[in-house]
C-alpha positions as CSV (number, residue, x, y, z in Angstrom):
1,X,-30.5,-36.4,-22.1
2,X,-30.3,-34.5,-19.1
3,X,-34.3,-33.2,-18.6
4,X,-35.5,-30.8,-15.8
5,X,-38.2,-31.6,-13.6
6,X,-40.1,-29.7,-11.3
7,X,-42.2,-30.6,-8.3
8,X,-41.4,-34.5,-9.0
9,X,-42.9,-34.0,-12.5
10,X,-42.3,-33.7,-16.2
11,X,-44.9,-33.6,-19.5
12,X,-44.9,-35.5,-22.3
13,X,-46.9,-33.4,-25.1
14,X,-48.2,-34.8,-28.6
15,X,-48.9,-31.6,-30.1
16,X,-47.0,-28.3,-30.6
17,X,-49.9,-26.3,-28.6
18,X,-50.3,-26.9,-24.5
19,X,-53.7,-26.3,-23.3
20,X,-55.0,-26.4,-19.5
21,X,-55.3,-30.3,-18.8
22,X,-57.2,-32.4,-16.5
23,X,-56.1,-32.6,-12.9
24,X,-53.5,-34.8,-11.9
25,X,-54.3,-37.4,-9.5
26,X,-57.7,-38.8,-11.3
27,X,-56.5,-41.3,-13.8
28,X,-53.1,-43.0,-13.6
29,X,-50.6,-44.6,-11.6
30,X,-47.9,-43.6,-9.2
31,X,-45.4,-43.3,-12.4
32,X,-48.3,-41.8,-15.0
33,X,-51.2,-39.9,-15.6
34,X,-53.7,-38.8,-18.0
35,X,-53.6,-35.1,-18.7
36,X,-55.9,-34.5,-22.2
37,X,-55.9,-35.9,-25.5
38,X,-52.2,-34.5,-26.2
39,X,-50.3,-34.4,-22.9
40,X,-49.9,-36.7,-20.2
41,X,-47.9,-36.4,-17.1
42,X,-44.7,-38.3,-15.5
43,X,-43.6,-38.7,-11.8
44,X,-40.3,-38.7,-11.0
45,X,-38.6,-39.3,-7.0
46,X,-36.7,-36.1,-7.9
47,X,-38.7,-33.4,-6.2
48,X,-36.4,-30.1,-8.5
49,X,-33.6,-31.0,-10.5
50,X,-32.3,-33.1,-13.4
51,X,-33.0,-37.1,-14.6
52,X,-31.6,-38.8,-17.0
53,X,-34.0,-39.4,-20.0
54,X,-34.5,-41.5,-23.4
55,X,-37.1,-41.0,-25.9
56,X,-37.1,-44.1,-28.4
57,X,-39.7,-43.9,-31.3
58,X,-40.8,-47.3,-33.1
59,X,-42.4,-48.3,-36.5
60,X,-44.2,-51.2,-34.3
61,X,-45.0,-52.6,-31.3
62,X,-42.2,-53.6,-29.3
63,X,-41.8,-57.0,-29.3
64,X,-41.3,-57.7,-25.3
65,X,-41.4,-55.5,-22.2
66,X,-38.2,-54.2,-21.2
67,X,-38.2,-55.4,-17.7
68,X,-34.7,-54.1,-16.3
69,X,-36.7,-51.2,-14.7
70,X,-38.3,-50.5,-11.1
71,X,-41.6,-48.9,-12.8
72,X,-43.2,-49.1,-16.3
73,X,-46.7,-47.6,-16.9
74,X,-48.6,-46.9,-20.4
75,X,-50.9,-44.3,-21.7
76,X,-52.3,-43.3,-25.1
77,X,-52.2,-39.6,-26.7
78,X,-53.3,-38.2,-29.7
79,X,-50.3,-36.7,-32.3
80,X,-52.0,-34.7,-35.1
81,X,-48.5,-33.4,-36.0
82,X,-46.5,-36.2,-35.8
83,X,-44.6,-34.4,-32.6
84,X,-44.1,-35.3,-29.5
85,X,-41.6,-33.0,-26.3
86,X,-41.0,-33.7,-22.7
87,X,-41.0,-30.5,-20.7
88,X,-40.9,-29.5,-16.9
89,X,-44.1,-28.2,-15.6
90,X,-42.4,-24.9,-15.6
91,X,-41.5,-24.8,-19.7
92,X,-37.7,-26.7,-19.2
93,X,-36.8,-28.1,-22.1
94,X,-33.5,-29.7,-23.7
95,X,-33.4,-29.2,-27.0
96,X,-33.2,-32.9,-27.9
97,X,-36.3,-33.6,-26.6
98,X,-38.3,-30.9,-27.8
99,X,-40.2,-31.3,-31.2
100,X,-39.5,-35.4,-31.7
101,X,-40.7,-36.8,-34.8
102,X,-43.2,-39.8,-34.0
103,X,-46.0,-41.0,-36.3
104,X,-49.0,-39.0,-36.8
105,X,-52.2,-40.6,-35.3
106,X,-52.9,-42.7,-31.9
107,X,-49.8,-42.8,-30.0
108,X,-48.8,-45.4,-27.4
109,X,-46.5,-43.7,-24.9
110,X,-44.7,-46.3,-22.2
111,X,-42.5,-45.0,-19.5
112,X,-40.0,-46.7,-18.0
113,X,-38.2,-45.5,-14.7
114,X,-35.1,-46.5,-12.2
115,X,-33.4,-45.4,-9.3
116,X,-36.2,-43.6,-7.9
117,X,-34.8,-42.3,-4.7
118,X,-35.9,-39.0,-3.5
119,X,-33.5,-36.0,-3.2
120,X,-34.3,-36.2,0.7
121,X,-32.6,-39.2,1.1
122,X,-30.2,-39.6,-1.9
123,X,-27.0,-39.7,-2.1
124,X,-23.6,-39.1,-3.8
125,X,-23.4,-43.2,-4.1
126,X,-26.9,-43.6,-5.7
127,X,-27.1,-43.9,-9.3
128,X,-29.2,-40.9,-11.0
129,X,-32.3,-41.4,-11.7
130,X,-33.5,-42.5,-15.2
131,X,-37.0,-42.4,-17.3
132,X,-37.1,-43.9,-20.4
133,X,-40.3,-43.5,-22.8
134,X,-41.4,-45.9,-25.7
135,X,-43.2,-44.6,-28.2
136,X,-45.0,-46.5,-31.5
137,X,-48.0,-45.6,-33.2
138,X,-51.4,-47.7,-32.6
139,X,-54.7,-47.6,-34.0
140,X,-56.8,-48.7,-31.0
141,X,-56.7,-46.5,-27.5
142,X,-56.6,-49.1,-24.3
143,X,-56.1,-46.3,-21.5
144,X,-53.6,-46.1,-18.9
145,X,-51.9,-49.5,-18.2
146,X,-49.6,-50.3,-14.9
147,X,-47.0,-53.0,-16.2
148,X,-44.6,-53.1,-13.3
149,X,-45.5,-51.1,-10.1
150,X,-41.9,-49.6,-7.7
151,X,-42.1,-51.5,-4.7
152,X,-41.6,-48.8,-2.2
153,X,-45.3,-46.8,-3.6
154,X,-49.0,-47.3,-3.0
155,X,-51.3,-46.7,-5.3
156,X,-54.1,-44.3,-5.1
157,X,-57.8,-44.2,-5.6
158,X,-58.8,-43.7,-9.2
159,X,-61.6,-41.1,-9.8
160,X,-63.3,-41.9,-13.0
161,X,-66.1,-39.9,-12.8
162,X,-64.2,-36.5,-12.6
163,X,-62.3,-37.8,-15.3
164,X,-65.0,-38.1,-17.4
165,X,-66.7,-34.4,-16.4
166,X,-63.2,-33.1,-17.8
167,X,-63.0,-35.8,-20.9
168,X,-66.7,-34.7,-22.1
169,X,-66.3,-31.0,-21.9
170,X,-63.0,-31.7,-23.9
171,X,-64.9,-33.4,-26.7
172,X,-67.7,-31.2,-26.9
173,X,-65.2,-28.0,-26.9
174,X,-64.6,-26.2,-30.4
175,X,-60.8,-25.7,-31.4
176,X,-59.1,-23.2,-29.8
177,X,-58.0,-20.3,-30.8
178,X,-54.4,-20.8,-30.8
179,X,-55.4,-24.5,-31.6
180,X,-54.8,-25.8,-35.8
181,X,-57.3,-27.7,-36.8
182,X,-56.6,-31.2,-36.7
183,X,-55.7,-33.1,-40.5
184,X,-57.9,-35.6,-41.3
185,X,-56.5,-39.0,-40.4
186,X,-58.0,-42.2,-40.3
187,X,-60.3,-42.9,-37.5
188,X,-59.6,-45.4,-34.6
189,X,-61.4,-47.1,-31.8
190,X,-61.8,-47.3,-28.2
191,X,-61.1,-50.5,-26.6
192,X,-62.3,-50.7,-22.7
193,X,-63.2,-54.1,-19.8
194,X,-66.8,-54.2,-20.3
195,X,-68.4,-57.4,-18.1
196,X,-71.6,-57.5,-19.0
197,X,-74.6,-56.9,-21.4
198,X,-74.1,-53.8,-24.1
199,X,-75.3,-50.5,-22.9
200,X,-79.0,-49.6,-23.3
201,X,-80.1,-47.7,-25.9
202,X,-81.8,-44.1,-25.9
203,X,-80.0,-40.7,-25.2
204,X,-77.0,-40.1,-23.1
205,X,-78.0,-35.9,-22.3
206,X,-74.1,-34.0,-23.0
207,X,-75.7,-30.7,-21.9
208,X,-77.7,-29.1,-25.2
209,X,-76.4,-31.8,-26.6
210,X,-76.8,-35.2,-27.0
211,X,-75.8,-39.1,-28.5
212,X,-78.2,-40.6,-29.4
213,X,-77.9,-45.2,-28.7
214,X,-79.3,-46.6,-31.3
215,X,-79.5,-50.3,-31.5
216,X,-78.1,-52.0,-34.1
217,X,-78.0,-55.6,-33.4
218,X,-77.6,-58.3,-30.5
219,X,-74.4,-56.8,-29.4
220,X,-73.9,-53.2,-31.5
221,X,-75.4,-49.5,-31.1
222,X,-75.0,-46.7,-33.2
223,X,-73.4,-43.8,-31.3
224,X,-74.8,-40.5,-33.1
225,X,-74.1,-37.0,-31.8
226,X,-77.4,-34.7,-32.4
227,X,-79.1,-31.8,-30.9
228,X,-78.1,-28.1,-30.0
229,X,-77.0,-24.9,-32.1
230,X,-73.4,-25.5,-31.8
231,X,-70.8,-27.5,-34.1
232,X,-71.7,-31.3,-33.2
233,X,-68.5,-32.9,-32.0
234,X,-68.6,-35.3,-35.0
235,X,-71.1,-35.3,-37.6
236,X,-70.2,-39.1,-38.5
237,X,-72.3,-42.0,-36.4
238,X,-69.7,-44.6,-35.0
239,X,-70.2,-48.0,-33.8
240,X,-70.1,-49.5,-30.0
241,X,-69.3,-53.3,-30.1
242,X,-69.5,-55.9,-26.9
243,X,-67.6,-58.8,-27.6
244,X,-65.6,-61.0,-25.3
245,X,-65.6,-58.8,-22.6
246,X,-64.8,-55.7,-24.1
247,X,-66.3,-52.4,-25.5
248,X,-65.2,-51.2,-28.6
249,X,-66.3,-47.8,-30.0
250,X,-65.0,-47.9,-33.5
251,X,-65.2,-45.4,-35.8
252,X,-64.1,-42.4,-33.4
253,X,-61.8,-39.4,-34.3
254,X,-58.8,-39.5,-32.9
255,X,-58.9,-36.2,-31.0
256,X,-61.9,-37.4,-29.1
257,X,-60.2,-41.4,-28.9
258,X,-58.4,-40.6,-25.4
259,X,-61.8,-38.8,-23.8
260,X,-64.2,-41.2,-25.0
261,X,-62.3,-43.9,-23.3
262,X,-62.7,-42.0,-19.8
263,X,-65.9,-41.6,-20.4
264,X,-66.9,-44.6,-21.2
265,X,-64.7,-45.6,-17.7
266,X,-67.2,-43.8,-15.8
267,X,-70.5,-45.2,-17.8
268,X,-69.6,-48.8,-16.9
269,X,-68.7,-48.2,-12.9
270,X,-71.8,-45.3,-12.2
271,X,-74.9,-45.6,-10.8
272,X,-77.8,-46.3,-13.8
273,X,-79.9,-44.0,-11.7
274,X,-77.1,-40.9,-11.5
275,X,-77.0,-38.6,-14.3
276,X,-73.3,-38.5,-16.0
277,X,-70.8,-37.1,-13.8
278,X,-70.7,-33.6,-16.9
279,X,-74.6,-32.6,-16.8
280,X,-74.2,-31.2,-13.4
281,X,-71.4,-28.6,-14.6
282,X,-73.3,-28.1,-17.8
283,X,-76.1,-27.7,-16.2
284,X,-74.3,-24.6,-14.1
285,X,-72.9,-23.1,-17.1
286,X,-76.0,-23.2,-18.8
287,X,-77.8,-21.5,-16.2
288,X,-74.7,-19.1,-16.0
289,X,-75.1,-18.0,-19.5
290,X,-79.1,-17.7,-19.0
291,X,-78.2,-15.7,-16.1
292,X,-75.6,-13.4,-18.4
293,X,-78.1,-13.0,-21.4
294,X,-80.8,-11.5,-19.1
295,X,-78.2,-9.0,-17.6
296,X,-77.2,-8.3,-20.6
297,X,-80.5,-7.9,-21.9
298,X,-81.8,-5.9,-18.8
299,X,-78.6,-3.7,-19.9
300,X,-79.3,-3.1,-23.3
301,X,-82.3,-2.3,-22.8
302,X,-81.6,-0.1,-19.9
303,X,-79.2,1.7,-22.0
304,X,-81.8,1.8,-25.1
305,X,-84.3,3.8,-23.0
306,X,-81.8,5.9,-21.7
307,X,-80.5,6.8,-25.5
308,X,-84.5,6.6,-26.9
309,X,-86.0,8.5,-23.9
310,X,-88.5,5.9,-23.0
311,X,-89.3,2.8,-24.0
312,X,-87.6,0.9,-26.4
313,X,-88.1,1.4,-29.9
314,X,-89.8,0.0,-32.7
315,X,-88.1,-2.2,-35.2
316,X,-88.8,0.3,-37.5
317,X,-87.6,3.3,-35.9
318,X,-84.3,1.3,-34.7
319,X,-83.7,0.1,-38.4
320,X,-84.0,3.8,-39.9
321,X,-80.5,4.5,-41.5
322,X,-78.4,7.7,-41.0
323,X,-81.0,9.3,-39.0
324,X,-81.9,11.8,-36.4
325,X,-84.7,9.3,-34.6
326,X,-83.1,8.9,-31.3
327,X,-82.0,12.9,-31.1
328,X,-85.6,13.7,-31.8
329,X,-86.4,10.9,-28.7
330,X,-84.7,12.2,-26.6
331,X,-86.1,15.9,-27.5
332,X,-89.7,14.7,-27.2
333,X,-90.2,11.2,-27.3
334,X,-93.8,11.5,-27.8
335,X,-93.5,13.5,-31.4
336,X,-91.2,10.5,-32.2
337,X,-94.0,8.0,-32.1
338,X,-96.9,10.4,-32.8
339,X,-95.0,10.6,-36.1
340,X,-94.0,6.6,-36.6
341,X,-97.9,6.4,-36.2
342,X,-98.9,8.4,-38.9
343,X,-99.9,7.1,-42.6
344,X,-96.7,8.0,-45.0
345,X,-99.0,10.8,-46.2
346,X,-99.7,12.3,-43.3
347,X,-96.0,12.0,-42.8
348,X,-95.4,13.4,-46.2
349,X,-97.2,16.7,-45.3
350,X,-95.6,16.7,-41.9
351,X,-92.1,16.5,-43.5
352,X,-92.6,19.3,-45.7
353,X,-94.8,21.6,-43.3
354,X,-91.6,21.3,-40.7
355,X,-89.7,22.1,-43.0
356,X,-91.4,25.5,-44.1
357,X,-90.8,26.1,-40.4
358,X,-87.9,25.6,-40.4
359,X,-86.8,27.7,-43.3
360,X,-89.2,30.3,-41.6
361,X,-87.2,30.9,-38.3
362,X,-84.4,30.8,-39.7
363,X,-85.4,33.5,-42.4
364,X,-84.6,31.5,-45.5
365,X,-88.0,31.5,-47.2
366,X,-87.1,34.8,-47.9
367,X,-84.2,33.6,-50.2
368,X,-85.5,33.4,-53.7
369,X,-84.4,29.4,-55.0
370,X,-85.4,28.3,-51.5
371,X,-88.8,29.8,-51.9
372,X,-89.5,28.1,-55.3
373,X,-87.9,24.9,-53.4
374,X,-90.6,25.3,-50.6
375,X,-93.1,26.1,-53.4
376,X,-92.3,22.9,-55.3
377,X,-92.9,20.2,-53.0
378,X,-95.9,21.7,-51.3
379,X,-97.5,21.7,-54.6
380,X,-96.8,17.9,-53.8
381,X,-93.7,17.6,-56.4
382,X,-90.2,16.6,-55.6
383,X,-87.6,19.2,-54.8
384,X,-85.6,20.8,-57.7
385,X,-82.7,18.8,-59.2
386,X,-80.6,21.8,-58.6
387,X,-80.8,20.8,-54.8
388,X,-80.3,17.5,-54.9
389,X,-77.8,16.9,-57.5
390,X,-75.3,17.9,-54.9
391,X,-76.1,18.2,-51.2
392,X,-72.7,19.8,-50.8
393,X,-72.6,22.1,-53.4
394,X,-76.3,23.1,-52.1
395,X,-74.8,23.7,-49.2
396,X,-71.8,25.9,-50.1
397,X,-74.5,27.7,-52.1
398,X,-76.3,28.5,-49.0
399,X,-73.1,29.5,-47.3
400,X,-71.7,31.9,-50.0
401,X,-75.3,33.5,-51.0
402,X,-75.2,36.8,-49.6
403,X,-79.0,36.7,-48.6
404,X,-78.7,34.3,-46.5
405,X,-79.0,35.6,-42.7
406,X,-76.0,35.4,-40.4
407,X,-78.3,34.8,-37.2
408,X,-77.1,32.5,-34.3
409,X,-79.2,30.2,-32.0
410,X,-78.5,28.0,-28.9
411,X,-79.1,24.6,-29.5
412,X,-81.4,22.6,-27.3
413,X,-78.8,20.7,-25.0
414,X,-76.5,22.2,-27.2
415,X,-74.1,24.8,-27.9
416,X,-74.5,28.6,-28.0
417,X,-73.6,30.6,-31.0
418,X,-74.6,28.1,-33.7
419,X,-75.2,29.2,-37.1
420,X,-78.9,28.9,-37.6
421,X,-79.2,28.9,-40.9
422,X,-76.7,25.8,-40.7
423,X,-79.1,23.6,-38.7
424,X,-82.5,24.8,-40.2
425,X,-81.2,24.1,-44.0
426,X,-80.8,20.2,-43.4
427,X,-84.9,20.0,-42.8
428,X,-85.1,21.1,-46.3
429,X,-82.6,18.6,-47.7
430,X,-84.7,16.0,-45.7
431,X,-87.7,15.8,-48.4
432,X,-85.5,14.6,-50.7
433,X,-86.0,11.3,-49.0
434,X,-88.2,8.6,-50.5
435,X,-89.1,7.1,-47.1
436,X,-91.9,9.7,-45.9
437,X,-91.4,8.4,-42.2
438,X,-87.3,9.5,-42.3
439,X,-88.4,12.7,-43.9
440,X,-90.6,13.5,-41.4
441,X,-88.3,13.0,-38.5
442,X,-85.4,14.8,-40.3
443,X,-87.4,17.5,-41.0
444,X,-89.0,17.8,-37.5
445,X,-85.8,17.6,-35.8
446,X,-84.1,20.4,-38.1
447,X,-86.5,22.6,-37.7
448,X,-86.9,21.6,-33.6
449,X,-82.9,22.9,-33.2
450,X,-83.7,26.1,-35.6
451,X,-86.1,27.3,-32.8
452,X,-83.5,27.1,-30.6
453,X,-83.7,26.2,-27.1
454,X,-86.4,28.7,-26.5
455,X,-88.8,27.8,-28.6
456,X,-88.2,24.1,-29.8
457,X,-90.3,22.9,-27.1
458,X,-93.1,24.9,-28.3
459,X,-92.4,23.7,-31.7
460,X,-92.9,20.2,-30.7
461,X,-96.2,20.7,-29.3
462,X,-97.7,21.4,-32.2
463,X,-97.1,17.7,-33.4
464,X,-97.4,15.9,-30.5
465,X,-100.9,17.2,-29.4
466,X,-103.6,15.3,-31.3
């Protein structure tokens, strides 16, 4: 098929999701490299323009190497779909070659290429050039491999360590949002050159985070994933095997297969001194996020005093439902806690002396079922049933009666013109609360706006002095 590539590449995705990848030019050859668990990344001489390509998908292993080609490099991705598309780095796509079928699972990916002359100095008489990839399903993940190298390039300076920072961060991340969650299929291994003596047990740090090595016998550790408050990578323990030259961590899921072998790229070539190439960025963002929670915090609480008129609340005060705490704050913030300091008795009688103020400015004592109302509960029993049946027909009540005075009052850091009788009313209704400490506020603040802007300050004296 004819396939698009831009800036002298193409991507080969194993998933029907793209993601941001790792860099090119850390892992790889001059024909391949490593992008994520899901993508890796082709070369082509072509800088813009079209190749020819093949995608042929096997059962097996191929039997030989297909040497009729200037360049053939391998790589492993991760297919949780059972999909696999070549794309430009701009979204190009033939139709053919989007959406493949391949086996689900461990993919071995081997690209073949030809004719790579670049458009600089090709010509009409130059045959086009042509990639070819291989794909067949494996169960073990043996990182990139350079089978035949083109003559005419050099290769370049591997960096395994800022492989690994990217590989880590990809293993510890949660799913994505656009991201399914990956099916559960059978678990594979990592296969990597490993001259010399196992690793040493103890804990490799991953941030919050971290495996613990656990020695297991002459030649096998358990790798376990443990600490932190997040979702552990993988809540299974898997095993890390020396033999013959090799590493093998069996037992891994194959999302993390790809990553872990980068990582464990960098393990055997750094420094046992040097912490892992990831703590240092970890390390940051941790500090970043500490850095962003005590903003925030300074913020809230900025914002709190500024809403509470003071200093922050209590628990109690801030948990108080469908109140008027932080209107009565910022009124007089010392009434506020004078009353969250009283016993509920002395709340009790505060409640229901406000609201005989109340009712008192705002001339409704004088109306008959208010009076016994008042009468009631000073007597220390609840308020009628007749009131609190039905707050709203209580309220239409007051409304329609023809007693009830039609006297206006400016509210403080309100309004002029308000209906007195309307806000004074509501410091009645508040003793029909169980809670003594809402009561008390309600009650206090309705009767506060009753004496209007004039006097509510006045008002408020009377509780907050001792």
């Amino acid at each position: 098929m004819r396939q698009h590539v831009d800036y002298c590449q193409y991507q080969v995705r194993s998933a029907p999701y793209w993601r941001t990848g790792m860099h090119i030019y850390l892992v790889g050859d001059e024909l391949l490299h490593v992008s994520s668990p899901t993508e890796c990344t082709g070369f082509a001489a072509t800088h813009t323009g079209g190749i020819e390509m093949r995608v042929v998908v096997l059962d097996a292993p191929p039997t030989e190497v297909d040497w009729d080609w200037d360049a053939i490099s391998e790589t492993t991705l991760w297919s949780p779909r059972g999909e696999l598309s070549v794309r430009s780095i701009m979204g190009h796509a033939a139709d053919e070659l989007a959406a493949l079928s391949v086996p689900p699972g461990l993919i071995r990916v081997r690209v073949h290429a030809r004719h790579l002359v670049h458009e600089s100095v090709r010509t009409d008489d130059d045959p086009p050039e042509q990639h070819q990839l291989v794909v067949w399903p494996v169960h073990e993940d043996t990182g990139t491999s350079t089978l035949r190298r083109a003559d005419e390039r050099r290769p370049w300076e591997q960096k395994p360590a800022k492989a690994a920072e990217y590989a880590m961060l990809d293993v510890i991340r949660p799913y994505d949002t656009h991201e399914e969650r990956d099916p559960e299929l059978p678990r594979v291994t990592v296969v990597r050159p490993w001259p010399g003596p196992p690793p040493a047990e103890g804990r490799l740090p991953v941030g919050d985070l971290t495996v613990e090595l656990t020695r297991t016998g002459a030649d096998t550790l358990e790798w376990r994933w443990a600490g932190g408050s997040a979702t552990l990578p993988d809540d299974q323990p898997s095993v890390v095997r020396v033999t013959d030259g090799n590493l093998r961590h069996e037992g891994v899921t194959g999302r993390h297969a790809v990553m872990l072998g980068l990582v464990w790229d960098h393990l055997r070539t750094k420094d046992p001194e040097d912490p892992p190439a990831w703590e240092p960025v970890l390390q940051a963002r941790a500090a970043e996020e500490r850095e962003r929670a005590e903003r925030n915090r300074r913020f809230r609480a900025e914002e709190e005093s500024r809403r509470w008129g003071g200093a922050p609340p209590t628990d109690r005060l801030r948990a108080l439902p469908f109140g008027h705490a932080m209107q009565l704050a910022r009124l007089n913030r010392p009434v506020l806690d004078r009353l969250a300091a009283m016993s509920p008795q002395r709340q009790r009688e505060v409640a229901v002396w406000a609201a005989r103020q109340a009712m008192r400015v705002a001339g409704l004592d004088r109306i008959g079922w208010i009076a016994e109302a008042l009468e009631a509960v000073e007597a220390g029993g609840p308020l009628p049933r007749a009131i609190t049946a039905d707050p709203g027909d209580t309220s239409r009540r007051l409304f329609e009666d023809p007693a009830t005075p039609r006297t206006t009052v400016t509210l403080p850091g309100g309004p002029p013109n308000f209906h007195r009788a309307s806000v004074a009313f509501p410091a009645l209704l508040a003793l029909a609360a169980e809670d003594p400490l809402p009561a008390a506020i309600d009650a206090v603040y309705g009767a506060a706006c009753a004496h209007g802007v004039e006097g509510y300050a006045t008002f408020l004296n009377q509780i907050a002095a001792p």
